[in-house]
LOMIVO-682284 format. One line per 4 residues: for each residue x, y, z of N, C-alpha, C, CB. Coordinates in steps of 0.02 Angstrom, whole numbers. Glycine has a CB too. Layout:
# residues N
X:Y:Z:X:Y:Z:X:Y:Z:X:Y:Z | ...
***
This chain:
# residues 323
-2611:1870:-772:-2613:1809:-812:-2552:1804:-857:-2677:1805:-853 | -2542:1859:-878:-2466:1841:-917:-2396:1858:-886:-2462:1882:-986 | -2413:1886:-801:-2334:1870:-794:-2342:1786:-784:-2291:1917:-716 | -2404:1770:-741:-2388:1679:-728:-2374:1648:-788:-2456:1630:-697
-2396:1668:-833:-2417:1625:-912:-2328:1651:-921:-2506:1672:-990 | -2290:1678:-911:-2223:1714:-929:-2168:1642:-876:-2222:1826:-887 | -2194:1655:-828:-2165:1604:-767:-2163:1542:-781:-2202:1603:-706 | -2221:1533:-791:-2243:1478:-814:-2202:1435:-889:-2315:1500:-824
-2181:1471:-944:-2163:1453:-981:-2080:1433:-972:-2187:1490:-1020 | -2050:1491:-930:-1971:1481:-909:-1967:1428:-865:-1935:1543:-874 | -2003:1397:-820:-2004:1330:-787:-2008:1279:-826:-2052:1323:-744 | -2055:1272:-895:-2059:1233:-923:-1994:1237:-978:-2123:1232:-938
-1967:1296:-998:-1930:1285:-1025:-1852:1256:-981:-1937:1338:-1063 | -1841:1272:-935:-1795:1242:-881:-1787:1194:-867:-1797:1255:-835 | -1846:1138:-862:-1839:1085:-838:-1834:1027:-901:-1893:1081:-791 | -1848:1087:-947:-1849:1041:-1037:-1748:1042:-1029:-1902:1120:-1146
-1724:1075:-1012:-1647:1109:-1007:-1607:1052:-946:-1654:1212:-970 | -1645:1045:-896:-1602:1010:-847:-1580:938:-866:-1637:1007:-782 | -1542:913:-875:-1546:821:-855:-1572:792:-856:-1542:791:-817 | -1582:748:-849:-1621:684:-775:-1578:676:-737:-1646:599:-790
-1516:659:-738:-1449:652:-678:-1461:701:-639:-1368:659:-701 | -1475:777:-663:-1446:834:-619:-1519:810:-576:-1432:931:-658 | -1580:778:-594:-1648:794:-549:-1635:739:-494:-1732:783:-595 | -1584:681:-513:-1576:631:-462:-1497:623:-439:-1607:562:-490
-1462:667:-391:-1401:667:-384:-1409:608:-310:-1367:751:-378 | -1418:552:-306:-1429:503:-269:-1355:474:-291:-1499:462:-282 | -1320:468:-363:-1254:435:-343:-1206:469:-343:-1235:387:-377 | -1217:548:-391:-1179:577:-374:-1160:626:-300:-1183:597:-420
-1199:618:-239:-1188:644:-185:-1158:592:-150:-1242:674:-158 | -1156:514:-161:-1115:494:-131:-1021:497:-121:-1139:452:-144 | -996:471:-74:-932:501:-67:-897:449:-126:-897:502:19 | -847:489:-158:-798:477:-203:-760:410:-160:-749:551:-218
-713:366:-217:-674:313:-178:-612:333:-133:-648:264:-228 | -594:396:-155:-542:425:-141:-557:443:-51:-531:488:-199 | -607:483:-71:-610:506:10:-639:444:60:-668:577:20 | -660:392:35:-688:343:66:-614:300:91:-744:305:14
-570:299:26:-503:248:65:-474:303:106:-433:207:6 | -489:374:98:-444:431:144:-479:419:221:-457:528:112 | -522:417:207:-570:397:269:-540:353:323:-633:357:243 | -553:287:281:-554:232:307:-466:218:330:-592:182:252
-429:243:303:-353:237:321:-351:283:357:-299:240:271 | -359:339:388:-357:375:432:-378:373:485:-368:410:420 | -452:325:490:-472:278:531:-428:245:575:-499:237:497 | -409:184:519:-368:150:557:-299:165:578:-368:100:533
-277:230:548:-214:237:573:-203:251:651:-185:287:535 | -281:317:648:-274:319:728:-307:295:776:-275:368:749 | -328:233:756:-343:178:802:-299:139:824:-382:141:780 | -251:127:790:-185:108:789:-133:153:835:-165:109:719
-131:198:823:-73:253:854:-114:276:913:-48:327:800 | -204:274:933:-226:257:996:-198:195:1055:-286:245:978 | -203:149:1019:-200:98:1054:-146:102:1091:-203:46:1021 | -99:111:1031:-9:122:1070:-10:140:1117:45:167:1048
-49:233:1098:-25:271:1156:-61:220:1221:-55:361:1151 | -122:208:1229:-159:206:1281:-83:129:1306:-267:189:1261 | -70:92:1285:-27:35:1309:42:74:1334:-14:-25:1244 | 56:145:1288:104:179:1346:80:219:1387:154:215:1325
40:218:1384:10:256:1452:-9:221:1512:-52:291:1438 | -27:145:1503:-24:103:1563:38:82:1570:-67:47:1563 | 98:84:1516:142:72:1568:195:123:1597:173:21:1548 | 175:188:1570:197:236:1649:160:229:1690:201:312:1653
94:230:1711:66:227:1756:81:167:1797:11:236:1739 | 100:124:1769:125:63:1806:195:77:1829:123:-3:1761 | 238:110:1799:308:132:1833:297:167:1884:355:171:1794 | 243:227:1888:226:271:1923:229:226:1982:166:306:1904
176:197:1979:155:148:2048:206:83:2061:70:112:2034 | 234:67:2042:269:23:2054:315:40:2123:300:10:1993 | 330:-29:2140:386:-11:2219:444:-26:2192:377:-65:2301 | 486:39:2236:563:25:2224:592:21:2290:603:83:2180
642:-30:2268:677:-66:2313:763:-59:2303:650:-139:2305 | 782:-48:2372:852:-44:2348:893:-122:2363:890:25:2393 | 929:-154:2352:973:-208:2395:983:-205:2431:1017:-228:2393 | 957:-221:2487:1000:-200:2578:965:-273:2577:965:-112:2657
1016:-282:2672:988:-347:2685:936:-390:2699:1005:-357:2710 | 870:-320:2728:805:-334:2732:765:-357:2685:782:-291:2750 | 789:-357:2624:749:-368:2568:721:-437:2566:786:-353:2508 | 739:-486:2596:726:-543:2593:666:-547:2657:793:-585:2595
670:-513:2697:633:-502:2745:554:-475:2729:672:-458:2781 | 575:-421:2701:517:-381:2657:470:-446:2621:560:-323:2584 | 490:-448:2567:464:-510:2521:418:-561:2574:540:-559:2485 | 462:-618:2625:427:-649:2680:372:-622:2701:462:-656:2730
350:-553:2733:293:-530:2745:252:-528:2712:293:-491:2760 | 240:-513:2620:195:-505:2586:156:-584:2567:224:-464:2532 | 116:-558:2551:53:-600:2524:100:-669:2447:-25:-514:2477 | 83:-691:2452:118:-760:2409:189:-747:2396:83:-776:2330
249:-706:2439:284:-671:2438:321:-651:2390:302:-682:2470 | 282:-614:2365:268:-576:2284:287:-499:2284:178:-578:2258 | 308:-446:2231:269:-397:2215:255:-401:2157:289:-345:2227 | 205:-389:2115:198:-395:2045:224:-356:1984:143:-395:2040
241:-287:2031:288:-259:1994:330:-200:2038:253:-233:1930 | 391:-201:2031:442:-191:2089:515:-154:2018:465:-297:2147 | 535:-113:2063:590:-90:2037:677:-108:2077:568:-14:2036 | 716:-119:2050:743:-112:2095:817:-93:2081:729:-162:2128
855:-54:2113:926:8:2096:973:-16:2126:925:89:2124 | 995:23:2086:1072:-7:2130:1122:-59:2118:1058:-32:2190 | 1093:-93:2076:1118:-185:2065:1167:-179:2001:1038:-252:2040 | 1228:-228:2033:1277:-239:1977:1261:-307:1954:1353:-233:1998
1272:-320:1867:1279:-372:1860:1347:-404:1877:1260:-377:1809 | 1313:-473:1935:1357:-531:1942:1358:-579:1923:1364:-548:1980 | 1409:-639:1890:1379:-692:1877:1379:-736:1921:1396:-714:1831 | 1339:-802:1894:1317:-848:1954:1381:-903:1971:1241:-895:1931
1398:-932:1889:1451:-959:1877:1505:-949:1843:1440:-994:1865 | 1476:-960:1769:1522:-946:1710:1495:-883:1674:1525:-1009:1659 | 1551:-877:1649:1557:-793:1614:1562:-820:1522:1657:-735:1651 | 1547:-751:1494:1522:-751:1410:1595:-719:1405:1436:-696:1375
1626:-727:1368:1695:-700:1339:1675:-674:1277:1757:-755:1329 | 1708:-621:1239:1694:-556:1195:1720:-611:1139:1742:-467:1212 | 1712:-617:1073:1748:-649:1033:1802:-591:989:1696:-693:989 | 1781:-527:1001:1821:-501:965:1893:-443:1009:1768:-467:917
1854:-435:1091:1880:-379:1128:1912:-424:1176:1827:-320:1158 | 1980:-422:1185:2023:-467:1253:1979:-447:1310:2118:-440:1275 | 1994:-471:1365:1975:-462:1438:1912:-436:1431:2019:-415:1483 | 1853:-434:1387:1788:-401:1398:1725:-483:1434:1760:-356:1299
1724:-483:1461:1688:-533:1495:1609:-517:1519:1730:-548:1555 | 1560:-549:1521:1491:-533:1514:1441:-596:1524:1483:-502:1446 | 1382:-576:1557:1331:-618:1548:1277:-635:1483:1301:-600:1596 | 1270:-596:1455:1242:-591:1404:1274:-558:1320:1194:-560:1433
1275:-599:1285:1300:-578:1223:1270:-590:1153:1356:-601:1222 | 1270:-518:1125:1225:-546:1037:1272:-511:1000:1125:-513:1011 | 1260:-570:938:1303:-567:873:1240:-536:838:1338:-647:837 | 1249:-509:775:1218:-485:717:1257:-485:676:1190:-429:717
1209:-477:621:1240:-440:545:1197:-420:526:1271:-475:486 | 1214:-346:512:1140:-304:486:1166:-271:392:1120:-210:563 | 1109:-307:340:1134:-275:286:1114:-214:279:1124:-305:233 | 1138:-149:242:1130:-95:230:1114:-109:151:1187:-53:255
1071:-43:113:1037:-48:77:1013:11:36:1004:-77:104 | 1043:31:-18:977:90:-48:920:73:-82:1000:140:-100 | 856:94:-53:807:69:-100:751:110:-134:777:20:-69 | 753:98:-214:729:165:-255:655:163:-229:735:161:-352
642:212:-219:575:238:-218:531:270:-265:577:273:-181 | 501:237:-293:444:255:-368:402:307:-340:382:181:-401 | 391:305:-291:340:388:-289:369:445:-276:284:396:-231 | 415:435:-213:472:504:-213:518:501:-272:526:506:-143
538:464:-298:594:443:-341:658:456:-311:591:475:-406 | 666:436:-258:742:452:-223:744:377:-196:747:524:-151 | 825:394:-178:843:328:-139:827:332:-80:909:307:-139 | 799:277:-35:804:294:47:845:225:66:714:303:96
881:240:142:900:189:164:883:144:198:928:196:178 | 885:77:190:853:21:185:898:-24:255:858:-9:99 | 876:-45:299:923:-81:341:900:-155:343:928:-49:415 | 910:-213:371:882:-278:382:953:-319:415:848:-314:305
905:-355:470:953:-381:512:949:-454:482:937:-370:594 | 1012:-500:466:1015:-546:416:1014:-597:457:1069:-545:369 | 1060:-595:502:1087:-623:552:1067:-619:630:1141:-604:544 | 1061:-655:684:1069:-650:748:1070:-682:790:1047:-628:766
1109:-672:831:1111:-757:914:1136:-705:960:1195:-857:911 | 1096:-734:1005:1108:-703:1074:1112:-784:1102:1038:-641:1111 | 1165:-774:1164:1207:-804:1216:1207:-778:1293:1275:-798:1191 | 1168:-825:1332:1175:-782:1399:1187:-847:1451:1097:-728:1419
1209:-813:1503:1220:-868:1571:1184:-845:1641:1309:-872:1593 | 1160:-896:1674:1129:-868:1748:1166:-809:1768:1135:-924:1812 | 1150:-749:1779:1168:-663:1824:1122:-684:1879:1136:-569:1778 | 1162:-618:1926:1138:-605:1976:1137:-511:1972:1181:-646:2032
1075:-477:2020:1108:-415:2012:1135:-420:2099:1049:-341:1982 | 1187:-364:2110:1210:-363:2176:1244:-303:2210:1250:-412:2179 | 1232:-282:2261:1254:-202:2267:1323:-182:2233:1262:-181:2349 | 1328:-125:2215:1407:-115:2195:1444:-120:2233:1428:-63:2173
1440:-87:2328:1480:-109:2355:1451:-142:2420:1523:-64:2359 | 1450:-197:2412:1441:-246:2450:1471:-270:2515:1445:-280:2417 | 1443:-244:2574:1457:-244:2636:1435:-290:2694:1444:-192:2648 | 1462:-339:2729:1438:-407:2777:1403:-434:2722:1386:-396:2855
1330:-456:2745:1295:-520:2729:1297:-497:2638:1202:-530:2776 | 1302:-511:2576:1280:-504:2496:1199:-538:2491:1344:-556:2438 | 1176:-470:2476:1096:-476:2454:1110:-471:2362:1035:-394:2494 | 1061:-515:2341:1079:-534:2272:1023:-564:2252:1139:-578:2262
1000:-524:2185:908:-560:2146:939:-588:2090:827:-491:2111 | 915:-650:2108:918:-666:2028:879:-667:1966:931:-713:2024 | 896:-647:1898:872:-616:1847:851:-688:1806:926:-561:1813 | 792:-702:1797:735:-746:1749:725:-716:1680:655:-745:1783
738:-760:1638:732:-745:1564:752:-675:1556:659:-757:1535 | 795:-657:1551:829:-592:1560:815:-553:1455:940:-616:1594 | 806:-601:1417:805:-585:1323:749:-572:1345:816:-644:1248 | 684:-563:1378:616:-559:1359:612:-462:1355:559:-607:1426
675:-440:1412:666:-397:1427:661:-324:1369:705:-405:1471 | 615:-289:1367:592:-226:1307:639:-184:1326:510:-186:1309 | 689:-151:1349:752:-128:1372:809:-161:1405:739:-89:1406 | 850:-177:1356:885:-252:1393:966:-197:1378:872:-364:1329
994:-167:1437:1052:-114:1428:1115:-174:1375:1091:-81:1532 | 1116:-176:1338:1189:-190:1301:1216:-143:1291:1194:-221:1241 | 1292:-171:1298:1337:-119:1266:1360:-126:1209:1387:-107:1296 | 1380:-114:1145:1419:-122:1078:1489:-134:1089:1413:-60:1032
1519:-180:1113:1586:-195:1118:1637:-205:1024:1580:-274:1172 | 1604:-203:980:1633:-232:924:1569:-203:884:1651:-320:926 | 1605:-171:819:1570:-139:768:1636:-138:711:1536:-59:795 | 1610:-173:660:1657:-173:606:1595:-173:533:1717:-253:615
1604:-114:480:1571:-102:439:1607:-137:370:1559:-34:445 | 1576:-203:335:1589:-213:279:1562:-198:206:1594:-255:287 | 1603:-146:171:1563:-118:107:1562:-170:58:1595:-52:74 | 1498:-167:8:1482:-219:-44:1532:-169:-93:1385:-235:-70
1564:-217:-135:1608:-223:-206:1539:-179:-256:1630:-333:-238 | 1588:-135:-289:1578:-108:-327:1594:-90:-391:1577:-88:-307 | 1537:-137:-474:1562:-150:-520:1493:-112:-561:1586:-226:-524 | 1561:-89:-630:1488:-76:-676:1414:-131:-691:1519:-65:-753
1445:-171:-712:1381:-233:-699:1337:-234:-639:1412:-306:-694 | 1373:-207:-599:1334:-214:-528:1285:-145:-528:1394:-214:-451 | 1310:-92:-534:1306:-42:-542:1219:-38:-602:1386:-21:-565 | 1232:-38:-646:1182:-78:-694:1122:-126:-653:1232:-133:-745
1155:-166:-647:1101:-222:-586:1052:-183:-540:1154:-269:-519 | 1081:-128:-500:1067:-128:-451:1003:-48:-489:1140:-128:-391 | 1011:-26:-525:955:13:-563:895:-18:-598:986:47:-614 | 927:-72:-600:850:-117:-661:819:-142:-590:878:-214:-739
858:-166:-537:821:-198:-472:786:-151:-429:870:-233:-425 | 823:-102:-411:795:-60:-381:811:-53:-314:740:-66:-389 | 864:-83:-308:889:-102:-240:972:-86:-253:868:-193:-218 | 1023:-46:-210:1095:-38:-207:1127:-58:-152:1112:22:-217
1161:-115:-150:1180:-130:-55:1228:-97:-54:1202:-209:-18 | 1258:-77:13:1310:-9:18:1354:-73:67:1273:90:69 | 1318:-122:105:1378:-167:132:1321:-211:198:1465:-105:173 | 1385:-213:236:1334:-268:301:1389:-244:357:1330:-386:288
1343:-259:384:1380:-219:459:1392:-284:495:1322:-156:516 | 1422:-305:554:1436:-342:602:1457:-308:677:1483:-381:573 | 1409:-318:707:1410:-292:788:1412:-360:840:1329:-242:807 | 1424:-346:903:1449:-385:962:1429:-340:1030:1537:-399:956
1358:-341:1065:1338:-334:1117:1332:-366:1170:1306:-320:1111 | 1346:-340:1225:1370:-382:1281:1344:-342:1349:1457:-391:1276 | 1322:-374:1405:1294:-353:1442:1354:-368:1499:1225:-376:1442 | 1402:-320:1514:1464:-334:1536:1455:-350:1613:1512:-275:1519
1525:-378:1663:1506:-392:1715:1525:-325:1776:1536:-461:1724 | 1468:-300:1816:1502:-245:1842:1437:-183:1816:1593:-237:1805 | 1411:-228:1758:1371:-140:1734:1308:-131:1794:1318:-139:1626 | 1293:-71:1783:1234:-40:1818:1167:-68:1805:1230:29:1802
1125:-105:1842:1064:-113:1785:1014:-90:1852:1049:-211:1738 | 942:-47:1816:884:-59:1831:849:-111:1817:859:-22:1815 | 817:-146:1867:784:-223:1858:713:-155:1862:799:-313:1941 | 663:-196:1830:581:-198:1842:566:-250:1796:533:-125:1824
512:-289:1849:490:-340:1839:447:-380:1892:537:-367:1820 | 416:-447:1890:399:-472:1965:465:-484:2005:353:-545:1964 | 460:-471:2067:496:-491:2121:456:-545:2184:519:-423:2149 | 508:-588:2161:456:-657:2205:508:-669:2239:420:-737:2163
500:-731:2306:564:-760:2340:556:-823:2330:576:-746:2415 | 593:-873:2304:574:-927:2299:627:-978:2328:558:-933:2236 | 614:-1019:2384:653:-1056:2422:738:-1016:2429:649:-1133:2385 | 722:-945:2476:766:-916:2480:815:-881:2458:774:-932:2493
784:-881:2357:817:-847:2312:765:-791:2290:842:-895:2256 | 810:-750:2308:745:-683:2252:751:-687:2190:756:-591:2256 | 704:-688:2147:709:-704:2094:693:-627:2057:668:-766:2083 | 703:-594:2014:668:-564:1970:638:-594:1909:700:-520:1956
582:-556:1872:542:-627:1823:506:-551:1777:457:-708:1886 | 484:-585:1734:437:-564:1686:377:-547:1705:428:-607:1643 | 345:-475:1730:297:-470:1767:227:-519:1712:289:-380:1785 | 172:-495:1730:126:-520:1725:56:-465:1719:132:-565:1776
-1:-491:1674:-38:-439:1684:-28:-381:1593:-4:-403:1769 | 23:-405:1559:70:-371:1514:101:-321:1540:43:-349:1459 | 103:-301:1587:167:-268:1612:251:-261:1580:171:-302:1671 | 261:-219:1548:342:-208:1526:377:-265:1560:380:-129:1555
429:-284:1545:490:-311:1606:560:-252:1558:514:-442:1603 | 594:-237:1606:653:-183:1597:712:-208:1644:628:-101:1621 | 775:-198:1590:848:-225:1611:873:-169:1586:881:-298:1580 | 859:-117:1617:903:-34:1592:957:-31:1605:885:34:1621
1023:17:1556:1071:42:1602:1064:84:1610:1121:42:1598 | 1003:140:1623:996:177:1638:959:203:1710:987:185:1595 | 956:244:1753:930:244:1806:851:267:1811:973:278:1841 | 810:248:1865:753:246:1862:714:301:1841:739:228:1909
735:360:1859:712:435:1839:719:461:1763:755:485:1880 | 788:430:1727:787:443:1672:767:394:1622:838:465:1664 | 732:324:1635:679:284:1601:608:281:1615:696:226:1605 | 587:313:1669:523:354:1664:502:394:1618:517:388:1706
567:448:1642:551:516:1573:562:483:1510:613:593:1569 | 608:437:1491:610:406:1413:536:380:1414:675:335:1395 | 492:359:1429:441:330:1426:414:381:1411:421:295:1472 | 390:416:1455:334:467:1465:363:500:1401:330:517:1544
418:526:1359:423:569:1316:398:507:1263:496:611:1311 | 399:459:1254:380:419:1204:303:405:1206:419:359:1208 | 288:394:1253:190:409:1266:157:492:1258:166:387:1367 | 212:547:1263:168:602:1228:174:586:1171:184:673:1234
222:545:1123:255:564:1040:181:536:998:349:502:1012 | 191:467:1061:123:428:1014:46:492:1031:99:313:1064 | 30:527:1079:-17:545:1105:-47:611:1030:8:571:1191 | 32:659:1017:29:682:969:15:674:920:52:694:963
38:595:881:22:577:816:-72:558:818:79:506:794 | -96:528:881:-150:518:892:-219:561:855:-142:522:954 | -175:619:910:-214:679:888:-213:710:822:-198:727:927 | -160:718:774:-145:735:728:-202:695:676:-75:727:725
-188:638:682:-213:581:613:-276:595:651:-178:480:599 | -313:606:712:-400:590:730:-407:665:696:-436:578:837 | -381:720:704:-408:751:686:-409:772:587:-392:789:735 | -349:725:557:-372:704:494:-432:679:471:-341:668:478
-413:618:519:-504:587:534:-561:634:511:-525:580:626 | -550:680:562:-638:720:597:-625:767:513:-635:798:716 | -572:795:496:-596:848:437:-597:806:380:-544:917:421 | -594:743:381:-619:703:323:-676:694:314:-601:649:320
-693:664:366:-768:646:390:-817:720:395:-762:606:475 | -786:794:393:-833:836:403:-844:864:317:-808:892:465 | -811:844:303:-808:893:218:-865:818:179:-679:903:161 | -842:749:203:-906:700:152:-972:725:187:-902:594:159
-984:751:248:-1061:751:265:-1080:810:258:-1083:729:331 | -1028:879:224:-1057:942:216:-1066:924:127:-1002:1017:245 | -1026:894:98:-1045:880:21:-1098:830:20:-981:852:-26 | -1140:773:66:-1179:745:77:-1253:803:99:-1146:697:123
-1242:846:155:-1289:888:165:-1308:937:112:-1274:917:215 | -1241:959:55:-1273:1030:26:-1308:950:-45:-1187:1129:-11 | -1293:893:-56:-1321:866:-103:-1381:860:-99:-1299:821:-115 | -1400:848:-25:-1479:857:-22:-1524:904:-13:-1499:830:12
-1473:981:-3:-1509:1046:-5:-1530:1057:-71:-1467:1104:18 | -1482:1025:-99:-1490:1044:-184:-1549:1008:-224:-1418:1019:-227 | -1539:917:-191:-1612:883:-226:-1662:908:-184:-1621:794:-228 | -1678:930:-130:-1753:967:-118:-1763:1018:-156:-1767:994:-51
-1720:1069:-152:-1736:1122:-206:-1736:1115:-265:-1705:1166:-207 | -1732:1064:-320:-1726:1042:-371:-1818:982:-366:-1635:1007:-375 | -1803:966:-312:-1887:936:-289:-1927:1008:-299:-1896:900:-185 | -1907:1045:-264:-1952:1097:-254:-1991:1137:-315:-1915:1141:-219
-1935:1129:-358:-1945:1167:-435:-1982:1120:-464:-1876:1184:-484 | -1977:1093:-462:-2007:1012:-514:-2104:1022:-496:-1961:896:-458 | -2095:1026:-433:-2153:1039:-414:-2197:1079:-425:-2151:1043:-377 | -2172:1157:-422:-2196:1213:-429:-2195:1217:-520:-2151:1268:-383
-2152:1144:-524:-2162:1150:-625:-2222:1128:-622:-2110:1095:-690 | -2232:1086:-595:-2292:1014:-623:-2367:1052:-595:-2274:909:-564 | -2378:1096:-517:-2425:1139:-516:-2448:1198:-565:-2414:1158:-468 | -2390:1240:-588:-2387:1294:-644:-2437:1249:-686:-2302:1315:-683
-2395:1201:-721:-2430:1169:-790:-2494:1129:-783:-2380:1118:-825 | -2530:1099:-719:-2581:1094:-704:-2626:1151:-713:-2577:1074:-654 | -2600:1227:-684:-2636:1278:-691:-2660:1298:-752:-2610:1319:-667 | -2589:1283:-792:-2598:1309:-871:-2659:1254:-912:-2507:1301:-917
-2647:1192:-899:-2694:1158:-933:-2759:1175:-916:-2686:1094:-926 | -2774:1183:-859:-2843:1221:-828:-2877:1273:-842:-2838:1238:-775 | -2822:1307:-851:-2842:1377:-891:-2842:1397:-972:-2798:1425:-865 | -2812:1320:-1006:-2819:1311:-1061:-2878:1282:-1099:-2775:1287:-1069
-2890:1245:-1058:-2976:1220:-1025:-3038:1257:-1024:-2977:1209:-951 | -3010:1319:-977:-3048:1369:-977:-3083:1407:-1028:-3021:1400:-952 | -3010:1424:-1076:-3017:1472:-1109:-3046:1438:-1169:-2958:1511:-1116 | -3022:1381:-1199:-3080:1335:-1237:-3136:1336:-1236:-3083:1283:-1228
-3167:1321:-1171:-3246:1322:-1171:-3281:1410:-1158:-3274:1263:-1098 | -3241:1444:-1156:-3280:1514:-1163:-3278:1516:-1259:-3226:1597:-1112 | -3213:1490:-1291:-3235:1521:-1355:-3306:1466:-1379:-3160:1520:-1419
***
C-alpha cells in the first residue's frame, strides 16, 4: 500500500509538472514551414528535371529509330513507294548547303556568302548577388534578326543526275549549325560616377558584344526532320508528333552521343533532387511518427494517472468508513 500510495503520489505530482501543450503536441508535431516549402520545391524541381529528362529520352529514342538516308539518285524513288510519300522522321548525310537562288552576303567578312544569317547584340553584365555577396556574370541578348533564303541540301560531290531536298522553315530548327563569321567586343566607359552608380544599383555592365552567324554555302549539314516528296521536290520539314527538327554541322554519330550525354545530365539531376525529395519526406514522417509515440505514451501516463487516483480516492473511502 505504500509503495502504490508512493507511485501514486509521483504521477500526481508529474502531471501537476507537465504542460498542457506538452499533453497535446497535435501542432507541435506538425511539419515546420521550412521543411514544408523544402518539400514542396524539391517536389517540383524534380518533376521538372523528370519531365525533361523523359522528353530527352524520347528524342533519342526517336533518333535511334529514325531512317537514314543518304542523297543518291533513288531517293526520289524511295519516297514514291511509301505510304502518303512520307517518312515522319528521316535523317539524312551527306548534304551540302546549296542555294536555290540568291545568296545572304556577310556584312562584315568580304566573299563570305550564305543562306542563312543572324545579327545580335548581346549585353554583358555584373550582377551583385545579396546572398552570396559576389558578383556573377550576367548576359542578355538585346538585340536580334535572323535573314535566310530558300537552300537546298546536295551531295558534295555531285555526279550525272543532282539529287537535292529542299529545307522548310529551316529557324524552327533546335540545332541550326551556324558559324560565327564576325565577333567584335564593345567595353562600357568607365567613370567614377558610374562606378558609384553601378554599387547603389547593383548591376556593372562590362560592355555589349556584337556577333554575325551565317550558315555558309558549301557547309556540311545533318538534316532530321519529315521527309515528304511533294510534286517532285523533296522537301525536308518540321517533323511532327513533337519530334526535334535538326540542321547540325555535325555528323549523325556525334549528335546522338551529344544527346544521349545531355539525357543522362538531366537523368542525374533527376535522381539527385528525387532523392532530396524522398529524405525530406522521410525525416517529416519519422518526426510525425516519434510525435505520436510520444502522445500515446503521454496518453498512457495520464491514464495510469487518472486510474492510480481513482484507486486512491477509493481507498480513501475506505479508510474513512473503517475509522
Amino acid at each position: 500500500m505504500r509503495l502504490r500510495a508512493a507511485g501514486t503520489r509521483k504521477l500526481v505530482l508529474f502531471f501537476d509538472l507537465v504542460p498542457s501543450w506538452l499533453l497535446d503536441m497535435e501542432t507541435g508535431g506538425r511539419p515546420s514551414v521550412g521543411q514544408v516549402i523544402l518539400l514542396g520545391a524539391s517536389s517540383a524541381i524534380t518533376a521538372l528535371f523528370y519531365s525533361i529528362y523523359r522528353h530527352k529520352y524520347r528524342s533519342v529514342q526517336a533518333l535511334k529509330e529514325a531512317k537514314r538516308f543518304s542523297l543518291t539518285d533513288d531517293l526520289q524513288a524511295v519516297l514514291s513507294d511509301l505510304p502518303g510519300k512520307c517518312v515522319p522522321y528521316a535523317v539524312i548525310e551527306g548534304g551540302a548547303v546549296t542555294s536555290v537562288k540568291e545568296v545572304l552576303s556577310s556584312q562584315y567578312v568580304e566573299n563570305c556568302r550564305g543562306v542563312i544569317q543572324r545579327l545580335s547584340l548581346k549585353e554583358h553584365k555584373m550582377v551583385w548577388n545579396r546572398t552570396t555577396h559576389l558578383w556573377n556574370d550576367h548576359e542578355k541578348i538585346i538585340h536580334q534578326r535572323s535573314n535566310t533564303v530558300p537552300f537546298d541540301l546536295a551531295p558534295e560531290e555531285s555526279g550525272g543526275a543532282v539529287v537535292s531536298v529542299r529545307v522548310v522553315r529551316p529557324l524552327e530548327a533546335v540545332d541550326l549549325g551556324l558559324e560565327t563569321v564576325y565577333e567584335k567586343f564593345y567595353p562600357a566607359v568607365q567613370s567614377f560616377p558610374n562606378i558609384l552608380g553601378h554599387y547603389m544599383t547593383g548591376e556593372r555592365p562590362k560592355g555589349v558584344q556584337e556577333t554575325e552567324e551565317m550558315l555558309k554555302l558549301g557547309a556540311a549539314i545533318t538534316g532530321i526532320g519529315e521527309l515528304v516528296l511533294d510534286n517532285k521536290t523533296i522537301k525536308l520539314q518540321p517533323p511532327k508528333a513533337g519530334l526535334c527538327y535538326y540542321l547540325s554541322g555535325t555528323d549523325f554519330p556525334g549528335l546522338l552521343e551529344r544527346q544521349e550525354g545531355q539525357m543522362r545530365w538531366w537523368r542525374i539531376l533527376s535522381i539527385v533532387f528525387g532523392a532530396a525529395t524522398c529524405v525530406t519526406l522521410f525525416f517529416i514522417l519519422r518526426r510525425q511518427y516519434r510525435h505520436r509515440k510520444e502522445k500515446r505514451q503521454l496518453q498512457n501516463l495520464q491514464r495510469e494517472f487518472e486510474e492510480s487516483r481513482a484507486r486512491q480516492r477509493v481507498q480513501q473511502e475506505q479508510h474513512n468508513e473503517e475509522e
